[in-house]
C-alpha positions as CSV (number, residue, x, y, z in Angstrom):
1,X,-2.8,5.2,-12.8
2,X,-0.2,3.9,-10.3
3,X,3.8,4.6,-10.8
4,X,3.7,1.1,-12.0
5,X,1.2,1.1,-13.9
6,X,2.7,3.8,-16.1
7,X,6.1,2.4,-16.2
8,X,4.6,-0.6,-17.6
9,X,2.7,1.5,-20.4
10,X,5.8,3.5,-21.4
11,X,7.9,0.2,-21.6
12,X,5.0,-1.2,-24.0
13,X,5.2,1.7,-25.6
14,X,8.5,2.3,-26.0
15,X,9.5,4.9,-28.7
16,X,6.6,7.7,-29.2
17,X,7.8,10.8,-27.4
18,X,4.8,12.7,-27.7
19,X,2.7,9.5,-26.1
20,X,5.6,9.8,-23.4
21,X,5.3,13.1,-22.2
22,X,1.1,12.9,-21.9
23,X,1.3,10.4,-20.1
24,X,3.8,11.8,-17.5
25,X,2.1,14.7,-17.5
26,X,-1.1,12.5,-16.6
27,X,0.4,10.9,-13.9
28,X,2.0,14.1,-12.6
29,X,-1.5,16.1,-12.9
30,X,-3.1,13.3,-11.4
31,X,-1.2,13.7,-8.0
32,X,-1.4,17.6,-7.9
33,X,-2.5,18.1,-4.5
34,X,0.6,15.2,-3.6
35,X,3.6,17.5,-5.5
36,X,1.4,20.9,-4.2
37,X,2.0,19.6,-0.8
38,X,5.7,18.7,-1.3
39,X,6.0,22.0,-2.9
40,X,4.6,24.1,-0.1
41,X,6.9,21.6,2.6
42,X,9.7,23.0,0.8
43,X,9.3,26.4,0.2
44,X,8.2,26.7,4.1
45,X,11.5,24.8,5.1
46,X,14.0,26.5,3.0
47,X,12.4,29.8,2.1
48,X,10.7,31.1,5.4
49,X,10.2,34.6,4.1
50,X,9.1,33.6,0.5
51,X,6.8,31.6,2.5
52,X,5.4,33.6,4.6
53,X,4.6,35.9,1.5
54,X,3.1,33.4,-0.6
55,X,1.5,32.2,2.3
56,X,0.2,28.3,3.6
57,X,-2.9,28.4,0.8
58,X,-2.4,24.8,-1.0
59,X,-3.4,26.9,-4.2
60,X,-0.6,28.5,-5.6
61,X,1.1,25.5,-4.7
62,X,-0.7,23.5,-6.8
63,X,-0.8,26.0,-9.7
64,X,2.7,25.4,-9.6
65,X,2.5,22.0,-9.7
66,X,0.2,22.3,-12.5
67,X,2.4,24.3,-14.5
68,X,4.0,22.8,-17.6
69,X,0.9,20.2,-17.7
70,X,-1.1,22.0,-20.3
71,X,-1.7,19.1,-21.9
72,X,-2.6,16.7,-19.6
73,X,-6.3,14.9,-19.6
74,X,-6.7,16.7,-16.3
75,X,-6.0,20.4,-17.2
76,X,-8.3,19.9,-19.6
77,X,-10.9,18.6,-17.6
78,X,-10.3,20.7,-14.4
79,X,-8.4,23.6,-15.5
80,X,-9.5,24.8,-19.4
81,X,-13.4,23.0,-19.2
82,X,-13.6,25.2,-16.0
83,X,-12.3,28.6,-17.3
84,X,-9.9,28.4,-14.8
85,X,-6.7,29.4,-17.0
86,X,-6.7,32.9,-15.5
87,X,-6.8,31.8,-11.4
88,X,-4.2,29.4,-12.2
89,X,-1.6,32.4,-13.9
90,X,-2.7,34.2,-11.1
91,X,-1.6,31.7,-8.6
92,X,1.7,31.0,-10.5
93,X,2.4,35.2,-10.8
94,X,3.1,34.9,-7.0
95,X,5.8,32.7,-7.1
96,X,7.4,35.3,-9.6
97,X,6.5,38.3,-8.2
98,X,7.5,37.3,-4.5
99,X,10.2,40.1,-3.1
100,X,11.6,37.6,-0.5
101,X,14.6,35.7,-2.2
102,X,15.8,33.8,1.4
103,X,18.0,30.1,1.5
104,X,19.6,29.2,4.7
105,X,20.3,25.8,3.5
């Protein structure tokens, strides 16, 4: 689904929340590796030693763009179907745990 495409559902749909927020949810699961990508840019460029102890791995990265799309057609399919619930907390736990709380910007 492109950007447009789902602005043109939500307008024809105007008005069911929960419809809404799948469907976001969809389009933001659906470009995972995109935000995960974006996500480790940042981190690297603003938080050098956070980086450097999460590391350049695209996965925890991508866990934490996951995060908050639990119910998304692709967690289902790629995270839950898998039995993957427990990597992907484990990839998320090192953004919480990281020691290194650096911004020189």
């Amino acid at each position: 689904m492109t950007l447009q495409e789902l602005i043109g559902y939500i307008d024809a749909t105007e008005g069911s929340n929960n419809n809404l927020q799948r469907l976001t949810h969809d389009f933001f699961a659906s470009h995972t590796d995109q935000m995960a990508e974006g996500l480790r840019e940042f981190v690297q460029e603003n938080y050098p030693l956070t980086f450097q102890e999460i590391g350049s791995s695209l996965e925890p990265y991508r866990a934490m763009a996951l995060k908050g799309t639990s119910d998304s057609y692709y967690w289902q399919q790629e995270v839950t179907a898998k039995g993957k619930e427990t990597e992907y907390m484990t990839q998320w736990s090192k953004f919480i745990s990281a020691k290194k709380f650096d911004c020189y910007k």
